[in-house]
Every structure is written in structure tokens, then in C-alpha cells.
OpenMM code with the backbone's topology and positions (N, CA, C; nanometers):
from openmm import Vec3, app, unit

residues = "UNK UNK UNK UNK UNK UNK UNK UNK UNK UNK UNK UNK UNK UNK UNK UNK UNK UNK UNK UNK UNK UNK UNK UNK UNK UNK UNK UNK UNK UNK UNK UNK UNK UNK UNK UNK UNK UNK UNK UNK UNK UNK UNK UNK UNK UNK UNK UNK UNK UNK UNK UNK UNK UNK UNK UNK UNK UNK UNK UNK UNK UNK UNK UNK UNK UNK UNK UNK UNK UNK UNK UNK UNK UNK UNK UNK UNK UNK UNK UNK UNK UNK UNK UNK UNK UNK UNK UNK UNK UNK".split()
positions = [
    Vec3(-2.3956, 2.0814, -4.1869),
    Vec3(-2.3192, 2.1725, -4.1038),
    Vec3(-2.1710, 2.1352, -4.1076),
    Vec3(-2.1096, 2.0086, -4.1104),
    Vec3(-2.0063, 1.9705, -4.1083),
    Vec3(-1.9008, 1.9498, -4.2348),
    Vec3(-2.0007, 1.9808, -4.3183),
    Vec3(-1.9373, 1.9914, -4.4481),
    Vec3(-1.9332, 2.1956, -4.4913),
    Vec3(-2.0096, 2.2408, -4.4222),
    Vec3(-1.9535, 2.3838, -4.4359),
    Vec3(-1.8430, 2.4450, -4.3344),
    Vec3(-1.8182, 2.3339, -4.2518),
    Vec3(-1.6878, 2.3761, -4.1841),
    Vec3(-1.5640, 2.2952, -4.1886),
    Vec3(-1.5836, 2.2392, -4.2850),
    Vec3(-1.4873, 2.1784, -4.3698),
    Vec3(-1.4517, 2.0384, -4.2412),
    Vec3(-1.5424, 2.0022, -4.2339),
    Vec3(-1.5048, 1.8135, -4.0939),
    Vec3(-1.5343, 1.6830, -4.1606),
    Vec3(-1.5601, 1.7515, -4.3022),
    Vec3(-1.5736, 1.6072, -4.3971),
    Vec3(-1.4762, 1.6076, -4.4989),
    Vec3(-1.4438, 1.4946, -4.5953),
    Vec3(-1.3394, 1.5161, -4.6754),
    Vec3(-1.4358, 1.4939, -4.8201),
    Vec3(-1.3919, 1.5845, -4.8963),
    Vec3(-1.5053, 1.6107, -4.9962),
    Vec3(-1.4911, 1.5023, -5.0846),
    Vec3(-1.6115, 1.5053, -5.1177),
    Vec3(-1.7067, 1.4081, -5.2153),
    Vec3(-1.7007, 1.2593, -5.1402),
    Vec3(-1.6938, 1.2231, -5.0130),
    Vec3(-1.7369, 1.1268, -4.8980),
    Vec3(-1.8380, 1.1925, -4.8033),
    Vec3(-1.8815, 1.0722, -4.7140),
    Vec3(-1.9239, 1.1152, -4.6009),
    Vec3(-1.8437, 1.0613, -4.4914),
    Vec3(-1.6549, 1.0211, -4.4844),
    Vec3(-1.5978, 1.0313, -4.4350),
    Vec3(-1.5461, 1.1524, -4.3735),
    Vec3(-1.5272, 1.1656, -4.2095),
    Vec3(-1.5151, 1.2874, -4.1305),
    Vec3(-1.3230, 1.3200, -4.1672),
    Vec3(-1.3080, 1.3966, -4.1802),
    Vec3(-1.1467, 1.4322, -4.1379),
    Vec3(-1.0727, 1.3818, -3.9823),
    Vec3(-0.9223, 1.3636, -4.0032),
    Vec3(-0.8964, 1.3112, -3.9074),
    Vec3(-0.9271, 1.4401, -3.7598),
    Vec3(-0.8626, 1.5116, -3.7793),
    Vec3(-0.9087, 1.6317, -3.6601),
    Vec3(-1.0645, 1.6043, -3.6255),
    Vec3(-1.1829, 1.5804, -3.7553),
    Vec3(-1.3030, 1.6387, -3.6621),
    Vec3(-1.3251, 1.5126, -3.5702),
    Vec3(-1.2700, 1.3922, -3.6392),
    Vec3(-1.2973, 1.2543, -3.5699),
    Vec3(-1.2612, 1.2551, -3.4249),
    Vec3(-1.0854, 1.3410, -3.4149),
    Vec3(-1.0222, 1.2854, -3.3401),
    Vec3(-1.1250, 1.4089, -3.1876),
    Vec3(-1.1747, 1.5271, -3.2376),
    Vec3(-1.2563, 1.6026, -3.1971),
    Vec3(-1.3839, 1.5700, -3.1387),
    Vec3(-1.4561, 1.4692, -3.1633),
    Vec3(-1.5747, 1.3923, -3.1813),
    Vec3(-1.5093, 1.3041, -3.0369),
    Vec3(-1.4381, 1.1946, -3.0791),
    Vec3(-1.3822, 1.1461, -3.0233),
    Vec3(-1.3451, 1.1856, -2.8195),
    Vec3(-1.2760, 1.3016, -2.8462),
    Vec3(-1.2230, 1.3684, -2.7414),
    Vec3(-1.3592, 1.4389, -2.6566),
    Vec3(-1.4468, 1.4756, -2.7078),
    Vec3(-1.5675, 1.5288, -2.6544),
    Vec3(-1.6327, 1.4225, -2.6162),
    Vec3(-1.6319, 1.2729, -2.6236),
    Vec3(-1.7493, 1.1497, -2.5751),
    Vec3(-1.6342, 1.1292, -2.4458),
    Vec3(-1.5018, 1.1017, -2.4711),
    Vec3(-1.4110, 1.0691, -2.3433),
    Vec3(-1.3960, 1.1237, -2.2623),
    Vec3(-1.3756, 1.2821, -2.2644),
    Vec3(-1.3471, 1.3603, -2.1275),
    Vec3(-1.4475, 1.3592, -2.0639),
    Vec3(-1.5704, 1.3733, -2.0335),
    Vec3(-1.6655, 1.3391, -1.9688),
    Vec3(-1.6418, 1.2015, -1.8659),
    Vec3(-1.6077, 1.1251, -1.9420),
    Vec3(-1.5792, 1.0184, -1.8250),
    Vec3(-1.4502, 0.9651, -1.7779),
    Vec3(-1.3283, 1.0750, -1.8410),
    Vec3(-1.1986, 1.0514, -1.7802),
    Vec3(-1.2725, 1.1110, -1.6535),
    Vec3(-1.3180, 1.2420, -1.6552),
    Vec3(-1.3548, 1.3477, -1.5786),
    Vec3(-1.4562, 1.2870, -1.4372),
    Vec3(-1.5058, 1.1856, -1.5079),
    Vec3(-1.5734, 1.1033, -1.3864),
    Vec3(-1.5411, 1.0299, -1.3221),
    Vec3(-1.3732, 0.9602, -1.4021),
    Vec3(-1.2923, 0.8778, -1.3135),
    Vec3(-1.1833, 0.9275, -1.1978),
    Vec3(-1.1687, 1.0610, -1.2601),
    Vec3(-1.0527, 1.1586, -1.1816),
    Vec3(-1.1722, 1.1798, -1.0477),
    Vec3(-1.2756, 1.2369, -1.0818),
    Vec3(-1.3408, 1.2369, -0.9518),
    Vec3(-1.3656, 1.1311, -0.8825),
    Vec3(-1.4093, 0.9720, -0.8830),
    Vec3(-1.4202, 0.8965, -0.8528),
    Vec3(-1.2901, 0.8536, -0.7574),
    Vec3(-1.1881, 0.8581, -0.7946),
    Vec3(-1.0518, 0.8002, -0.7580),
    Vec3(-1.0177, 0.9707, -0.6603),
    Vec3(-0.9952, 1.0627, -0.6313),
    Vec3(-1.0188, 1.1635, -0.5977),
    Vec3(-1.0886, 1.1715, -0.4553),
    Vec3(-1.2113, 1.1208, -0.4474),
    Vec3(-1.2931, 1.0957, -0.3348),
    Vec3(-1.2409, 0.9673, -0.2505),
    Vec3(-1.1933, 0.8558, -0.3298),
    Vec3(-1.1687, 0.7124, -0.2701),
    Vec3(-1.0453, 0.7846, -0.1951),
    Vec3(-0.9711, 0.9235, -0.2336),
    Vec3(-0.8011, 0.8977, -0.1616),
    Vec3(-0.8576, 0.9970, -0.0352),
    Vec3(-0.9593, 1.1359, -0.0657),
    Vec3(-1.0151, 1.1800, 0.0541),
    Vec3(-1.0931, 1.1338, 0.1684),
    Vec3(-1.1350, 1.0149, 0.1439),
    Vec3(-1.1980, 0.9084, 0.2413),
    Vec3(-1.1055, 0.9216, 0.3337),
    Vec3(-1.1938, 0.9246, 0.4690),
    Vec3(-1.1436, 0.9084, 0.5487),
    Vec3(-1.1914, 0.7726, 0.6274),
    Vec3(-1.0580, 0.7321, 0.6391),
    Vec3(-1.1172, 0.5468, 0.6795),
    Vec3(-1.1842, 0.5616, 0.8564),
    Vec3(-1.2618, 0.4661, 0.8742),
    Vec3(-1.3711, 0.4754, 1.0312),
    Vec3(-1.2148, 0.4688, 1.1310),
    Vec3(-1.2120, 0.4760, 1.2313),
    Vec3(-1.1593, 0.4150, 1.3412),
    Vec3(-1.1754, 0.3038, 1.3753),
    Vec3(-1.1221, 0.2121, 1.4369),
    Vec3(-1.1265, 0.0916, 1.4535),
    Vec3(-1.1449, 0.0751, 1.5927),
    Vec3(-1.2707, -0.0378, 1.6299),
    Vec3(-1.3764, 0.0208, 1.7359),
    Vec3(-1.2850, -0.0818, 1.8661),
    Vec3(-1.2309, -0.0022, 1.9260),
    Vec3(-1.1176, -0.0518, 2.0628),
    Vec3(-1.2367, -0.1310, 2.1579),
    Vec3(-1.1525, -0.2549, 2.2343),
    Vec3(-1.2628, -0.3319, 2.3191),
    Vec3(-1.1596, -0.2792, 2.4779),
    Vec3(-1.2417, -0.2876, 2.5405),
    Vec3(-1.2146, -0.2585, 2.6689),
    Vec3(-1.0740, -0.2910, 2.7393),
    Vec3(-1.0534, -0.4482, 2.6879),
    Vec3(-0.8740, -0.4526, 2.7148),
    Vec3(-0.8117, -0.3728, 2.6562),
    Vec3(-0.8477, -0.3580, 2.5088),
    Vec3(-0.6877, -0.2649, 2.4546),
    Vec3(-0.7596, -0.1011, 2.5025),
    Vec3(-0.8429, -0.0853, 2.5569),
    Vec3(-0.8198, 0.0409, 2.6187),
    Vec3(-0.7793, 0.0528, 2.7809),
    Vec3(-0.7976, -0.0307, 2.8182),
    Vec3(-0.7282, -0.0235, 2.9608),
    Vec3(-0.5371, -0.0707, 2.9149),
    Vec3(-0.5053, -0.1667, 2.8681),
    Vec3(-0.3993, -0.1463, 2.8196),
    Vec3(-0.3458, -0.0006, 2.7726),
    Vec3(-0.4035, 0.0563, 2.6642),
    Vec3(-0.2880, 0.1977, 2.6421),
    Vec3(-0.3216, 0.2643, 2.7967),
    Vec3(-0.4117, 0.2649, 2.8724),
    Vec3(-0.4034, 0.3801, 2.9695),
    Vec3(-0.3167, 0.3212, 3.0596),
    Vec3(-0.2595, 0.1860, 3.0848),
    Vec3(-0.1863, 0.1104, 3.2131),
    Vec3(-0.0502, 0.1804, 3.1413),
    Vec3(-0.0228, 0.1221, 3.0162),
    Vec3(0.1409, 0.1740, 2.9596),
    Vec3(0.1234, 0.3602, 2.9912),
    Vec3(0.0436, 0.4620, 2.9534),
    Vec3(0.0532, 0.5926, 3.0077),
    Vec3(0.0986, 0.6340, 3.1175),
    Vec3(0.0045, 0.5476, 3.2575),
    Vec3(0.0613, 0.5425, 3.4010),
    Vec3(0.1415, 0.4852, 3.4258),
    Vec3(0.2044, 0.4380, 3.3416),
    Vec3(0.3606, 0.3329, 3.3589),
    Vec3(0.4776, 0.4418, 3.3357),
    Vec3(0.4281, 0.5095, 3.1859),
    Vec3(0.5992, 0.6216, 3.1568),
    Vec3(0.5637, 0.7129, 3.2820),
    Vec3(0.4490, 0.7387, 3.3044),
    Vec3(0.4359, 0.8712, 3.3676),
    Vec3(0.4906, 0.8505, 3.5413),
    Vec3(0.4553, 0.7186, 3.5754),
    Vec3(0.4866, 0.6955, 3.7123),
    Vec3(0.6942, 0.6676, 3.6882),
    Vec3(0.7366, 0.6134, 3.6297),
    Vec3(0.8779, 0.5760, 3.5564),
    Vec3(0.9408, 0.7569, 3.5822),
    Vec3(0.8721, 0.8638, 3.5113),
    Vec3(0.9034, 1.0424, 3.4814),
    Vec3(0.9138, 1.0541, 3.6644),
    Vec3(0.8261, 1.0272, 3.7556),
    Vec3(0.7795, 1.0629, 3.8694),
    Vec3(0.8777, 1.0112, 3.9561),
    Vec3(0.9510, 0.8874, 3.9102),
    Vec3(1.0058, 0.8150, 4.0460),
    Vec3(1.1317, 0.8468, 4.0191),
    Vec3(1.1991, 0.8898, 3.8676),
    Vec3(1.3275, 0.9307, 3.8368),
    Vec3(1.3486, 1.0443, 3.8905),
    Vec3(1.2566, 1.1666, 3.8780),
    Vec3(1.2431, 1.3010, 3.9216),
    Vec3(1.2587, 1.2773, 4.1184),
    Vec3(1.2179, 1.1631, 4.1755),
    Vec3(1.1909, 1.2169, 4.3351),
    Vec3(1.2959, 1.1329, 4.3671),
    Vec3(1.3830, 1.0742, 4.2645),
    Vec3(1.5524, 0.9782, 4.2712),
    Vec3(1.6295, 1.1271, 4.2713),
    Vec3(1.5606, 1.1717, 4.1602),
    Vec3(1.6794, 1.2762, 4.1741),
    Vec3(1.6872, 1.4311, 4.2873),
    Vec3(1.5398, 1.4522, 4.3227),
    Vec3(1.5771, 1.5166, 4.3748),
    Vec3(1.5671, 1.4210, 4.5465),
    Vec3(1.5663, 1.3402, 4.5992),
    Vec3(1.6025, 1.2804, 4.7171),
    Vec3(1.7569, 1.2554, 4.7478),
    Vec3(1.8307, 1.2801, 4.5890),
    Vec3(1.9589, 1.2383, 4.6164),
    Vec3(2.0413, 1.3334, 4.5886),
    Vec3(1.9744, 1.4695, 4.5917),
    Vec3(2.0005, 1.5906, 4.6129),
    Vec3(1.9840, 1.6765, 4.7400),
    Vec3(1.8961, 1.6297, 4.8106),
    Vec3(1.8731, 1.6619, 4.9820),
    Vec3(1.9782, 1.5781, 5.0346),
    Vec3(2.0055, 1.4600, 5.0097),
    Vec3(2.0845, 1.3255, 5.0617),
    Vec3(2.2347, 1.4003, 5.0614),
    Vec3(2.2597, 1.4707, 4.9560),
    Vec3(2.3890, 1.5421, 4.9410),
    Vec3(2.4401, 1.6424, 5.0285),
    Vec3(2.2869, 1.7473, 5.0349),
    Vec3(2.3019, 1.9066, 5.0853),
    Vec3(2.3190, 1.8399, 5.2573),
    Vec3(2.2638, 1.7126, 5.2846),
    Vec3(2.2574, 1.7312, 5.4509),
    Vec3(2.3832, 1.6987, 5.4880),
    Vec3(2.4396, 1.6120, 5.4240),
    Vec3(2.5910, 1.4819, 5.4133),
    Vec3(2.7086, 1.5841, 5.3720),
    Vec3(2.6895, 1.7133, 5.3489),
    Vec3(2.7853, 1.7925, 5.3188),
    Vec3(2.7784, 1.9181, 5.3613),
    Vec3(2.6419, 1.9352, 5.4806),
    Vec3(2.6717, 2.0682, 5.5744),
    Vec3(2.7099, 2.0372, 5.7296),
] * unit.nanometer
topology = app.Topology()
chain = topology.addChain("A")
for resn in residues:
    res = topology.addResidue(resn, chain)
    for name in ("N", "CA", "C"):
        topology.addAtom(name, app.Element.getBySymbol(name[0]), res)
């Protein structure tokens, strides 16, 4: 078959460089093709969470009630020292 489509070089049973390099290219892509997927999946992984122990979760919730009480006491500074004004100036 390969000698009626001209992939041998006549009067050998040496292949031509094309059918080799052809031959060749058909055994590899198959498993470039398995490495692109392989490496592909490793970057879509999604890594676990990292399993929090009871201090570092009471910690982030103490720093939360910390900005939030910090938002609360600036807000009743400001408006206490806005009544403090309106009475001191009627």
C-alpha cells in the first residue's frame, strides 16, 4: 500500500522523509493530547478549603464586631456632636 502511494523510496524498503515524519506525528499527538488534558484538569482543580479550628473562627468573627462596633461608635460621635451643637446654639 505504501509503495503505491509513493511513502517509500524506490527500490528500498526505506519510508520517505514526509511519510516517516507522518507516521511519526500520528504515534505523538495522541499523547501530547493526553498531556494537554492532564495539565488542563491539574489548573481546573479546585484546591479543598482549609479546615478552620474554632479559635481562628472566633477570631475572624471578634475582628468583624470590632470594625463594625469602631462604624457604630464613630457614627453616634458624630451624630451626638451634632445634637451637642443644635442645643449650644439655640
Amino acid at each position: 500500500k505504501e509503495k503505491k502511494e509513493g511513502k517509500i523510496i524506490s527500490g528500498t524498503d526505506v519510508k520517505t522523509a514526509p511519510a516517516t515524519l507522518e507516521k511519526v506525528a500520528g504515534e505523538v499527538k495522541p499523547k501530547i493530547d493526553f498531556e494537554i488534558k492532564k495539565e488542563k484538569e491539574k489548573a481546573t482543580k479546585v484546591e479543598k478549603p482549609k479546615k478552620t479550628t474554632p479559635a481562628q473562627k472566633k477570631k475572624v468573627v471578634k475582628e468583624k464586631v470590632e470594625k463594625t462596633t469602631e462604624k457604630v461608635a464613630k457614627k453616634l460621635v458624630v451624630d451626638t456632636s451634632k445634637i451637642v451643637s443644635a442645643i449650644t446654639t439655640s
